[in-house]
C-alpha positions in Angstrom: 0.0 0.0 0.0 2.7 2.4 0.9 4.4 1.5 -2.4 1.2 2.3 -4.3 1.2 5.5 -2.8 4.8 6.4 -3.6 4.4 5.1 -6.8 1.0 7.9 -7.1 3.0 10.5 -6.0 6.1 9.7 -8.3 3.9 9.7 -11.2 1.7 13.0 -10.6 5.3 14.7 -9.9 7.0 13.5 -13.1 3.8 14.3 -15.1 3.5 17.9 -13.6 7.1 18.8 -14.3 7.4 17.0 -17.9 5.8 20.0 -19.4 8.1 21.9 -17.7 11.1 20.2 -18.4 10.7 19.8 -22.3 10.2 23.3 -22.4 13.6 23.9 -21.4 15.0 20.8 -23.2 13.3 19.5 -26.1 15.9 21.2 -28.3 18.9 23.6 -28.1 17.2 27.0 -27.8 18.9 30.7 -28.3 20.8 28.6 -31.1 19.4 27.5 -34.7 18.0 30.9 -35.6 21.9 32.4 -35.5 23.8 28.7 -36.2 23.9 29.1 -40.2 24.6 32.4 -40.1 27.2 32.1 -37.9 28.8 29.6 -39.5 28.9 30.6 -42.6 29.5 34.5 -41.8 32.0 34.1 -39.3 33.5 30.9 -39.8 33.4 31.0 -43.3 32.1 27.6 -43.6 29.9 27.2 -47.5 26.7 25.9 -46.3 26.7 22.5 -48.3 29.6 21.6 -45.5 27.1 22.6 -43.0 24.3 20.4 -44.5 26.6 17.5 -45.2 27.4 18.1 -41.3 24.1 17.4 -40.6 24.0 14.1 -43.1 26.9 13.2 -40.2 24.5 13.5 -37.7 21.8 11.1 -38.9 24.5 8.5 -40.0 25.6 8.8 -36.2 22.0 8.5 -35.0 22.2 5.2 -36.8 25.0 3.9 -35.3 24.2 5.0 -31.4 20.6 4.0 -31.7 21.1 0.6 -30.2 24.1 2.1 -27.9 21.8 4.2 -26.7 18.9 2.0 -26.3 21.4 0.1 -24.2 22.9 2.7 -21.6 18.9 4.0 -20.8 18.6 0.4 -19.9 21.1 0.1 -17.4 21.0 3.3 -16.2 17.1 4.6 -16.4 15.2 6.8 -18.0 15.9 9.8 -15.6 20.2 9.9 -15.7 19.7 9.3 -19.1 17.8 12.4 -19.9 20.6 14.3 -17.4 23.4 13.0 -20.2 21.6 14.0 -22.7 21.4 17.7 -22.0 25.0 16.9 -20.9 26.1 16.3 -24.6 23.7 19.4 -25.8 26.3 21.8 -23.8 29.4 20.0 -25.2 27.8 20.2 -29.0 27.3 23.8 -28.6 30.7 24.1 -27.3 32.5 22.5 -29.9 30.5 24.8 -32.6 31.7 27.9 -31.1 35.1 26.4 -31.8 34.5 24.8 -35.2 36.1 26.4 -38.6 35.7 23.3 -40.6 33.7 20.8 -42.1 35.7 17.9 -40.0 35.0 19.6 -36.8 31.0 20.4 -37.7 31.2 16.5 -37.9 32.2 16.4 -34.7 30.2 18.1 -33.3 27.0 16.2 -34.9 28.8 13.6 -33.6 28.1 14.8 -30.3 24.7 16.1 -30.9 23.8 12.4 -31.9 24.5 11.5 -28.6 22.1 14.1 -27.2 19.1 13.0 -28.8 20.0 9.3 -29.5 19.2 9.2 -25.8 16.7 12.6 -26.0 14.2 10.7 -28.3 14.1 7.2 -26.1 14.3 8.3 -22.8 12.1 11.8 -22.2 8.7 10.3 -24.2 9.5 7.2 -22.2 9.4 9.7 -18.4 6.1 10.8 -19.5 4.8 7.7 -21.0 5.9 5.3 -17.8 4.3 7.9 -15.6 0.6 7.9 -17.0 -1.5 5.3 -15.4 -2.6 2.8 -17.8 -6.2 4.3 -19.1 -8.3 4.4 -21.9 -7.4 7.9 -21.9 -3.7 7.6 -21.7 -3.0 8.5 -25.5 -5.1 11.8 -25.1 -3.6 12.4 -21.7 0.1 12.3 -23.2 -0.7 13.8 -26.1 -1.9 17.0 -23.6 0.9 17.1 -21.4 3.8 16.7 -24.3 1.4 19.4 -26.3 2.1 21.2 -23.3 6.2 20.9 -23.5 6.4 21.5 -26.8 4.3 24.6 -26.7 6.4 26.1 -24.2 9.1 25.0 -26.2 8.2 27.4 -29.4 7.6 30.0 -26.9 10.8 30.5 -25.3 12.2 29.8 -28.6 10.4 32.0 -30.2 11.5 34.9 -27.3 15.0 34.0 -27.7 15.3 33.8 -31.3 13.8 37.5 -31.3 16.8 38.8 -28.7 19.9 36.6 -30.9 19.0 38.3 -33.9 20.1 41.4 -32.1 22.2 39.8 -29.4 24.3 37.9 -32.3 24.3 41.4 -33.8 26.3 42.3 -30.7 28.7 39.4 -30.6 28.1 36.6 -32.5 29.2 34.5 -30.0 26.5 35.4 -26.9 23.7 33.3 -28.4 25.5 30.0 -27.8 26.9 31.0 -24.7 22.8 31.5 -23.9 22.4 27.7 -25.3 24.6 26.7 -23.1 23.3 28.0 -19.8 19.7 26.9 -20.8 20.9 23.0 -21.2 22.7 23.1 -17.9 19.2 24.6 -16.2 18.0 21.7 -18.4 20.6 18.8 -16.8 19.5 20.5 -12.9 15.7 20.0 -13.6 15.8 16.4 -14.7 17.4 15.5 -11.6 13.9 16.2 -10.4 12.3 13.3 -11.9 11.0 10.1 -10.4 12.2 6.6 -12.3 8.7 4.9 -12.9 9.9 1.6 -13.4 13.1 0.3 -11.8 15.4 -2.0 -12.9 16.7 -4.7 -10.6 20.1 -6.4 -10.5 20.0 -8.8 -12.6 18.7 -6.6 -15.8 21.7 -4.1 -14.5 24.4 -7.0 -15.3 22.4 -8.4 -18.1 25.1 -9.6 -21.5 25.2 -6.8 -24.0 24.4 -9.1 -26.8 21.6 -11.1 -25.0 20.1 -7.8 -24.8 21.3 -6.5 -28.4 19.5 -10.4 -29.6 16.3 -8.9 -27.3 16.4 -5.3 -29.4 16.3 -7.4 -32.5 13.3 -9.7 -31.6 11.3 -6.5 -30.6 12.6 -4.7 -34.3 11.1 -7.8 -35.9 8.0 -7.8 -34.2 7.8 -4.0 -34.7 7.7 -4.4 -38.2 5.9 -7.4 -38.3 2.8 -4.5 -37.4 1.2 -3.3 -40.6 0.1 0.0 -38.6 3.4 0.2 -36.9 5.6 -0.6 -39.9 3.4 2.4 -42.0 3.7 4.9 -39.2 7.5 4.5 -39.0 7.8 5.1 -42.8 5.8 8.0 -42.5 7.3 9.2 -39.5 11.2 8.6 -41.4 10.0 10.6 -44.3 8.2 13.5 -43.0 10.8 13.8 -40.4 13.8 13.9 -42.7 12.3 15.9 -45.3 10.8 18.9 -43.0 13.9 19.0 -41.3 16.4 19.8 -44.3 13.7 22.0 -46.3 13.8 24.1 -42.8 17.8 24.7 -43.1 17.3 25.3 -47.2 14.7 27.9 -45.9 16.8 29.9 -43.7 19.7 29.0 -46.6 17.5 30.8 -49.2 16.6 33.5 -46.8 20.7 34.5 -46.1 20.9 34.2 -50.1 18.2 37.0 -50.8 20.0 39.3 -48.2 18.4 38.9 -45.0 19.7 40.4 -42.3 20.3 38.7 -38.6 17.8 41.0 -36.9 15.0 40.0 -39.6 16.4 36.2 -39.1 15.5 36.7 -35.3 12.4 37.9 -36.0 11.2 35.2 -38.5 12.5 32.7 -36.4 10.0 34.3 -33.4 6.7 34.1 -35.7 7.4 30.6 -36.7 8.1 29.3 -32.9 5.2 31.2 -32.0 3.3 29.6 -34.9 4.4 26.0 -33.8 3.7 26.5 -30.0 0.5 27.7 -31.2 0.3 24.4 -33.2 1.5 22.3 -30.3 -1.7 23.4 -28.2 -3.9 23.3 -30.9 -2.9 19.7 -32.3 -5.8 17.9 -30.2 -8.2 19.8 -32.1 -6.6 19.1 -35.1 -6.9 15.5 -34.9 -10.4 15.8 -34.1 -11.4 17.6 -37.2 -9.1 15.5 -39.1 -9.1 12.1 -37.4 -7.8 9.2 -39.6 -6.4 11.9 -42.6 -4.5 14.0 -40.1 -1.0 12.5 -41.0 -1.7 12.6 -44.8 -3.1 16.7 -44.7 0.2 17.1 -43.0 2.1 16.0 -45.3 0.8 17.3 -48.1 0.4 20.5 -46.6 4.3 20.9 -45.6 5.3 19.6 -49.1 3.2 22.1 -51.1 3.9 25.0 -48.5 8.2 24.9 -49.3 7.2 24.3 -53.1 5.6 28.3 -53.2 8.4 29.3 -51.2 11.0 28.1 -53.8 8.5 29.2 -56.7 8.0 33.0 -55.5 11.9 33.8 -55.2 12.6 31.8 -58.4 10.6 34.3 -60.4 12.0 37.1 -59.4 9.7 39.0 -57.3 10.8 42.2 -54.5 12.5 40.5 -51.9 10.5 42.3 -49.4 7.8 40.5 -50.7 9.8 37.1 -51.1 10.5 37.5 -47.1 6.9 37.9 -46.3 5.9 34.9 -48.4 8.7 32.9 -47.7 7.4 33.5 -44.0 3.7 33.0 -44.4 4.5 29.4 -45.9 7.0 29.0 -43.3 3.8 29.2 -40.6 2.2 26.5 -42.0 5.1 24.4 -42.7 6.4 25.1 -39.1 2.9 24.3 -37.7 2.5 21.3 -39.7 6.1 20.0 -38.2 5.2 20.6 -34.8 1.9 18.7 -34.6 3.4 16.2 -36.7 6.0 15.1 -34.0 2.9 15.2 -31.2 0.3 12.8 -33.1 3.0 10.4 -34.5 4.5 9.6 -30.9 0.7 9.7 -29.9 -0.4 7.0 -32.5 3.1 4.9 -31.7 1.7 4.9 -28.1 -1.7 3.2 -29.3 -2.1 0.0 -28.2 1.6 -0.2 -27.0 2.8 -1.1 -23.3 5.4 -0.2 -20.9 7.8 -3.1 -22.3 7.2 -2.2 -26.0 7.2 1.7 -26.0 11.0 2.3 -25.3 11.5 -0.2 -28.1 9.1 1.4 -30.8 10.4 5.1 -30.1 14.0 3.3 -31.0 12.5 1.7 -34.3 11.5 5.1 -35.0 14.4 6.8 -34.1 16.7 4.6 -36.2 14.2 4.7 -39.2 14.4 8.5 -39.1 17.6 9.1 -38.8 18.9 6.2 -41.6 15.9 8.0 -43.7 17.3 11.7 -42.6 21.1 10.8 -43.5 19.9 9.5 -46.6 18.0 12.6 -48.0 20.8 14.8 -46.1 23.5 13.6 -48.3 21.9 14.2 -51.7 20.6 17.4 -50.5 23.9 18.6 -49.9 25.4 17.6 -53.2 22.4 19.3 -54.6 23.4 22.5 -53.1 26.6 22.3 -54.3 25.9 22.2 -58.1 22.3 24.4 -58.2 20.9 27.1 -56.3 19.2 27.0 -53.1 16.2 28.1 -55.0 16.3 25.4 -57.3 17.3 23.0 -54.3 14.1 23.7 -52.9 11.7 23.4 -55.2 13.1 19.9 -56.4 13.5 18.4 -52.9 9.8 19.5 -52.4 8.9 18.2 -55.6 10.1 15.0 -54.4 8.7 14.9 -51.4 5.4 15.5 -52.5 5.6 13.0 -54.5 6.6 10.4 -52.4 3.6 11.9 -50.0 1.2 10.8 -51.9 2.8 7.3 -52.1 2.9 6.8 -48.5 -1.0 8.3 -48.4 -2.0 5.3 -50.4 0.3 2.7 -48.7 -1.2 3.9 -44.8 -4.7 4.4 -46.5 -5.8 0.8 -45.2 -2.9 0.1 -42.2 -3.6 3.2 -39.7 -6.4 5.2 -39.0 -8.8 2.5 -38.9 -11.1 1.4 -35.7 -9.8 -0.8 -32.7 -12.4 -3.6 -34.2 -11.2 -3.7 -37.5 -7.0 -4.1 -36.5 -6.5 -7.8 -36.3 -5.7 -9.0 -32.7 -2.0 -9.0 -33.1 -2.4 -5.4 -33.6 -4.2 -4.7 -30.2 -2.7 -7.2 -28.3 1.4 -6.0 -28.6 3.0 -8.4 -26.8 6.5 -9.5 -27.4 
């Protein structure tokens, strides 16, 4: 009885500071508005370096996934999210240093150790902590709605003062970064572990648990629904994430200043933690064809903002299209992220869910690397402009593919999944 109750109060505590916490931590704030600039400003760096940096990160994803999945085992969920933010200072460190492509690797490198644990262990804090309920997918879905929104908020505030702080010295923003994570590392101290691990899963072999990670992959994508939402997840994941740096690539191209680079980067936080709040309404008006409006919305959104500077219009008018379609595609991204980890959860249990968040994880990032590296050749023989508009072209295309391929795998009512779908048991 007295366990219960510990166990009631660990889980109303972890749930009431989640939000909280992935305010502060869900990514490094004060710092992406200013990073290309910076880099290619005042370390000289050409941007397809910087992209093909990022191509680094994925591959690196790849390879820590299982690493990763590892270490959260043995050491819980909570000291897992501390390292995290742990690497997220060192990352921003080593950029301030960086005045090469080799040590932008590096520091991918390191960020890949951030959120090859980040995406594992913080949904898993939330998702251990709700009581098992037929509510429990809305409940989480609220709560990290919650983080996230704060998330675009503060992100949104900062991004406003680097324009003008970078302005000042280039260098204060990711000093800011910095001090943020480590508030970050102190606050998820704070958290209870949910479920414990006893002494014999601390010494368990590494491959008898590496032969365990590869039963529960199999199963995984054994799952029609599962296997579909991964895909979509890998695609939509890796494509809104490199069209977002050859948006602020095109912006720096037509002559956009830092302080206008802060301020965009404000609207489209605010848009997203706007977004964040709003995505349960969203599904509800949507339902089953939420993930495919998304996607098609994000796709066509970057195609007009290639399409408008490629004709030739003012570039105060470019900007202020370029940062209309940057709402939407920035809203889209941000519910996308909530309702895919909410439709993972479905159906899923407290053994499972660490495992399926690592499917996903891997399958994005191999997905990400993938598209990373041929957008970064792309950049180097064609214009940003033109880089745009084909990768968008692509993507929509490929949209519509995975529309039709989900069409009769997700969505659909608890009755009509075959049992093995409902019942995920490994």
């Amino acid at each position: 009885m007295i366990e219960n109750e510990r166990l009631v109060k660990a889980r109303k505590k972890n749930m009431k500071l989640y939000a909280f916490y992935r305010a502060l931590s869900t990514d490094a704030i004060f710092l992406y508005t200013m990073k290309l600039l910076f880099l290619t400003q005042i370390k000289l760096i050409p941007a397809s370096d910087v992209i093909f940096s990022i191509a680094i990160y994925s591959l690196s994803m790849v390879i820590l996934q299982i690493p990763a999945t590892i270490v959260i085992q043995k050491i819980g969920y909570r000291k897992s999210a501390f390292l995290s933010n742990f690497f997220n200072i060192l990352y921003v460190a080593i950029l301030m240093v960086s005045t090469n492509v080799i040590h932008l690797c590096i520091a991918e490198i390191v960020s890949a150790c951030t959120f090859a644990l980040k995406d594992v262990a913080e949904p898993s804090i939330l998702t251990t902590s709700i009581p098992e309920t037929e509510k429990k997918g809305k409940i989480y879905s609220k709560i990290e709605g919650k983080g996230q929104s704060g998330y675009y908020f503060l992100d949104a505030i900062t991004a406003i003062l680097s324009g003008f702080i970078y302005a000042i010295n280039p260098y204060l923003p990711f000093i800011f970064s910095m001090i943020i994570s480590a508030i970050a590392c102190l606050v998820s101290l704070s958290f209870e572990e949910i479920k414990s691990t006893n002494n014999k899963e601390k010494i368990q072999d590494v491959k008898e648990y590496v032969n365990d990670i590869k039963v529960s992959f199999s199963f995984i994508f054994k799952s029609k629904r599962l296997r579909s939402l991964i895909l979509y997840s890998g695609v939509t994941y890796a494509f809104m994430r490199i069209l977002n740096d050859y948006r602020e690539t095109l912006l720096k191209d037509i002559g956009t200043s830092s302080q206008i680079m802060g301020v965009i980067g404000a609207i489209l936080e605010i848009a997203s933690s706007i977004a964040s709040k709003k995505q349960v309404e969203f599904h509800n008006v949507f339902r089953n064809h939420s993930l495919s409006v998304i996607i098609l919305s994000s796709s066509i959104s970057i195609i007009l903002s290639g399409f408008f500077v490629f004709i030739g219009i003012p570039t105060w008018i470019c900007i202020g299209i370029i940062l209309l379609l940057g709402i939407i595609g920035q809203s889209d991204s941000a519910m996308n992220t909530i309702l895919v980890n909410r439709y993972l959860n479905n159906f899923s249990n407290e053994k499972i869910i660490s495992k399926i968040y690592s499917v996903n994880s891997l399958i994005r990032n191999v997905t990400r690397s993938v598209i990373t590296m041929l957008a970064s050749v792309l950049l180097t023989v064609t214009t940003s402009t033109n880089a745009i508009i084909i990768g968008e072209i692509i993507y929509f295309a490929i949209g519509i593919m995975i529309i039709l391929y989900m069409k009769q795998r997700v969505g659909l009512k608890p009755e009509e999944y075959p049992k093995q779908e409902i019942e995920m048991k490994i």
